[in-house]
C-alpha positions as CSV (number, residue, x, y, z in Angstrom):
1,X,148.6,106.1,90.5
2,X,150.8,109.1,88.8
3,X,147.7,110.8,88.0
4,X,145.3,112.4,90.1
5,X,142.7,110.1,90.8
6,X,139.6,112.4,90.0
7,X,140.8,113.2,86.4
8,X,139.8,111.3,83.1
9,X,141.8,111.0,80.4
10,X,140.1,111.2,76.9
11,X,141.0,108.6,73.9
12,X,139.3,108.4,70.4
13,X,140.1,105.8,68.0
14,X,138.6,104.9,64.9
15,X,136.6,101.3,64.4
16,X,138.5,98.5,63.5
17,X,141.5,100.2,65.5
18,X,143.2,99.2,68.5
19,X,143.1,101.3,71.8
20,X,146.1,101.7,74.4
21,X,145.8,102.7,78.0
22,X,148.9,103.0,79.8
23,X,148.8,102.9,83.5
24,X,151.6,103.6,86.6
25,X,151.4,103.4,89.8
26,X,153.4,103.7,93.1
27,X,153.9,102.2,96.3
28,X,155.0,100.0,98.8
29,X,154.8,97.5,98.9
30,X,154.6,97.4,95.0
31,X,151.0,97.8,94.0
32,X,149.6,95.1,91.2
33,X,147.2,96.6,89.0
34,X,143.7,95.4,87.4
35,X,142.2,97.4,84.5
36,X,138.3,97.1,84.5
37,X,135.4,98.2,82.4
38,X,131.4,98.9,84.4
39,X,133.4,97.7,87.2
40,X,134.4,94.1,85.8
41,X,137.7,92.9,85.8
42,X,139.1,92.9,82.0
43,X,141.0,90.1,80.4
44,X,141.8,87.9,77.8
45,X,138.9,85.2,79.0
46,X,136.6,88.4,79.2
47,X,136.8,89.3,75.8
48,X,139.5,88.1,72.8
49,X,140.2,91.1,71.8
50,X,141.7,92.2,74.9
51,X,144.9,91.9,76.0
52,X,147.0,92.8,79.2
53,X,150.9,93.9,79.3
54,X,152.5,92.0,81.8
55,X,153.2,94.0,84.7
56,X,156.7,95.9,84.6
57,X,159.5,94.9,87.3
58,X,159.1,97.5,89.8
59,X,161.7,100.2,89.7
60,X,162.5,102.7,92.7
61,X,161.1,106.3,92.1
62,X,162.1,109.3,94.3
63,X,159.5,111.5,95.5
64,X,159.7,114.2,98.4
65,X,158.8,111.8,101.0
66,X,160.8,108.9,100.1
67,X,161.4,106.0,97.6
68,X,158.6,104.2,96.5
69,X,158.1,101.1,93.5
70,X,156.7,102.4,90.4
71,X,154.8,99.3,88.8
72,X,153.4,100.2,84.9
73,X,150.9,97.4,83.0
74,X,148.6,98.5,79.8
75,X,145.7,97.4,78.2
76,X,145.4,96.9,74.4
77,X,141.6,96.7,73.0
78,X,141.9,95.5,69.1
79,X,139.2,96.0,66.6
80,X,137.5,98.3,68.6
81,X,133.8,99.0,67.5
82,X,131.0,101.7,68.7
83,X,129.8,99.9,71.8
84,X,133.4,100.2,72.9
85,X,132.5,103.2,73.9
86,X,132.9,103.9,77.5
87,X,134.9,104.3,80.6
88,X,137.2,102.0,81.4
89,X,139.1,102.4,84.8
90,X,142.9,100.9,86.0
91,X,143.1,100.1,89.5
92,X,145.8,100.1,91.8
93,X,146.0,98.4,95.1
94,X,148.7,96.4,97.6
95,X,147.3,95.9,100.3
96,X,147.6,99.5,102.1
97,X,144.3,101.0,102.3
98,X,143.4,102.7,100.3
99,X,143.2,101.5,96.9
100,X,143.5,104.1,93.6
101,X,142.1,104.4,90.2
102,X,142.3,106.4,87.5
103,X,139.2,106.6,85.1
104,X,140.3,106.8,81.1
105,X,137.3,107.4,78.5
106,X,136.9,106.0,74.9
107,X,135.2,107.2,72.2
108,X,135.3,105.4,69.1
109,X,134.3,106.8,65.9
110,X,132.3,105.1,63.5
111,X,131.6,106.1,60.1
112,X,128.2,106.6,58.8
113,X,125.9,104.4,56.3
114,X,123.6,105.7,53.9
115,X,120.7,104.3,53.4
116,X,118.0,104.7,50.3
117,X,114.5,104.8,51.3
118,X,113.4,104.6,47.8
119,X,111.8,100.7,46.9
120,X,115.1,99.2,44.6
121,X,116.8,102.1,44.8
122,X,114.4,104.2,42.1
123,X,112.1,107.0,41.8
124,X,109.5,107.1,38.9
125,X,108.2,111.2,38.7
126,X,106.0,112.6,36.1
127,X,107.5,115.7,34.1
128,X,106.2,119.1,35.6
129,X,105.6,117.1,38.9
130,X,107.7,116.6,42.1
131,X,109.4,113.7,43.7
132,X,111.7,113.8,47.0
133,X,114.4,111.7,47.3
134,X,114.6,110.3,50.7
135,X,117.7,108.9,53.0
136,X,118.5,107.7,56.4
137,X,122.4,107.9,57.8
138,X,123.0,105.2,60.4
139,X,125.5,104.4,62.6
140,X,128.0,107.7,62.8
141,X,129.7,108.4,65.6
142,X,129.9,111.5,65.7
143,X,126.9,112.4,64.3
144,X,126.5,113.4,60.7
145,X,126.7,117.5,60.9
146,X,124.8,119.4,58.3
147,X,128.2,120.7,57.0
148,X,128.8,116.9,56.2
149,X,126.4,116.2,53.6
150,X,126.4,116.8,49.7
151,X,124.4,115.8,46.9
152,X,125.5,114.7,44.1
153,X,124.3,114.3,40.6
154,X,125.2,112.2,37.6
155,X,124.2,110.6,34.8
156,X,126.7,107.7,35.5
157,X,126.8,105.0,38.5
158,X,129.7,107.1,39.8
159,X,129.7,109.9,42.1
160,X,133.1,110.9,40.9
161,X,131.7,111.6,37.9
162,X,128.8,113.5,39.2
163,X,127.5,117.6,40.0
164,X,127.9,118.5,43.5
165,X,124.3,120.5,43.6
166,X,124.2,121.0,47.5
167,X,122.6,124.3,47.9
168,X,121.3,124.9,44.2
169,X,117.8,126.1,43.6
170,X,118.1,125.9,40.1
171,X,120.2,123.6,38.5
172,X,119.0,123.1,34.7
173,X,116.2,125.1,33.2
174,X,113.3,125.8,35.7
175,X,113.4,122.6,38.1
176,X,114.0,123.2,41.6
177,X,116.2,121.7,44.3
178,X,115.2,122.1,47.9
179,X,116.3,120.3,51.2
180,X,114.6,119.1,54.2
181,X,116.4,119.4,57.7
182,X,118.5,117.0,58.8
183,X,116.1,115.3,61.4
184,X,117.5,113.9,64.7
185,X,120.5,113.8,62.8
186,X,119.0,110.5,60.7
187,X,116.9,111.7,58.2
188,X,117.3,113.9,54.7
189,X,115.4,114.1,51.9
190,X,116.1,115.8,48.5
191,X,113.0,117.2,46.8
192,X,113.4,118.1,42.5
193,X,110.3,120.5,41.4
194,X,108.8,120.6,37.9
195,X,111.0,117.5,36.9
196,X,112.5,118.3,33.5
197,X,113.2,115.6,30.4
198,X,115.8,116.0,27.6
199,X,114.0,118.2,24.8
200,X,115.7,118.0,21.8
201,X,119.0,119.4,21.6
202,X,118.7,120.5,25.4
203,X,119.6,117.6,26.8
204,X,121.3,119.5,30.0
205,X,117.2,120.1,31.0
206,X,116.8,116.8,32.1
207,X,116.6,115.7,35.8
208,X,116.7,112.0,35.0
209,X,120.1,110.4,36.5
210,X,121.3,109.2,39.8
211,X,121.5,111.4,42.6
212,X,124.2,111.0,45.3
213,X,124.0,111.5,48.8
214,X,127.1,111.9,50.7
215,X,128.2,111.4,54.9
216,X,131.4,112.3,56.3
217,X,132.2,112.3,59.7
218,X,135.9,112.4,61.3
219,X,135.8,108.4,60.8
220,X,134.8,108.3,56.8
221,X,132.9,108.8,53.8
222,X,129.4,107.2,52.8
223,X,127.4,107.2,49.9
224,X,123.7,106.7,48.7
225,X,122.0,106.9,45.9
226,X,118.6,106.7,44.6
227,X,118.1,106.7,40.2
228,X,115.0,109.1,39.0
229,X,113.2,108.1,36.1
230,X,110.8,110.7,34.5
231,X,107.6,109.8,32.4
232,X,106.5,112.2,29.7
233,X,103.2,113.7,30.6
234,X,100.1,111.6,29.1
């Protein structure tokens, strides 16, 4: 093979995308060549999303000891998804001991999904109170980074139309914004101190609305939300 055997060569697609390895190899006789993934051969029966370029005609190559065939044959993986995610290894052989491969790694990158933890979506707090707003993100690949998160606020069903308050401690009047850590790189929660209500003309002192949470990795954007009703006190 035209690389040296020990190296690995690095890939990363997004999801839904469609990964090419490209292999060479020389000898002589001319050497066929067999891509395989956890050491099973890879083909179209194997998986349908898988296919195999026929094997090129073998062309003389010069090297310092000689002509030799160079043979060249790739493998296209379509709609690639996170458990794609591996080494997958193209190997040489014709017959002359001894055989050659040359390992090729794939990552695929997977955007992440927000998910409320909030029952329908809706937290009821009482004014002066606390709530805390709590979310999971799934799936990423890579991980969510603390630099990838922002919260949002609005009083409409858009986030475009929202606040970004990431990092406020005080947003309107007195309430108070804080933020847990981003646990195992899953969990975040949101929590809004001595919840405020529209008083009269100050209408900006409310915390009611919907507030946003948003992902991004290197694969995409995600969003969440959770709406935050406030009841007067009694």
């Amino acid at each position: 093979i035209l690389f040296p055997p020990d190296d690995t060569f690095n890939y990363t697609v997004n999801e839904s995308s469609t990964a090419i390895f490209e292999c060479s190899s020389t000898g002589i006789p001319p050497p066929s060549i067999l891509w395989t993934k956890n050491n099973e051969v890879l083909d179209e029966a194997s998986d349908s999303r898988v296919s195999l370029g026929q094997p090129s005609q073998p062309e003389l190559f010069e090297t310092d000891n000689g002509f030799v065939f160079v043979v060249n044959r790739t493998l296209n993986l379509a709609n690639t998804v996170g458990s794609d995610t591996d080494n997958y290894t193209c190997l040489a052989f014709n017959g002359v001991d001894p055989n050659d491969t040359q390992s090729f790694e794939l990552f695929v990158q997977v955007p992440p999904v927000v998910v409320s933890l909030a029952s329908g979506k809706q937290v009821v707090g009482e004014e002066g109170q606390s709530v805390v707003l709590m979310f999971r993100v799934d799936n990423a690949a890579p991980p969510v980074e603390l630099e990838g998160l922002r919260w949002i606020y609005s009083t409409d069903a858009s986030p475009g139309d929202g606040m970004d308050i990431t990092g406020l401690q005080n947003r309107t009047n007195s309430s108070l914004l804080s933020f847990s850590e981003f646990l195992n790189q899953r969990y975040i929660n949101l929590t809004v101190s001595n919840l405020q209500q529209g008083r009269f003309e100050r209408e900006d002192a409310t915390d009611e609305g919907r507030y946003f949470l948003e992902a991004t990795n290197p694969a995409g954007i995600a969003f969440g939300y959770i709406d935050l009703l406030i009841k007067g006190k009694p």
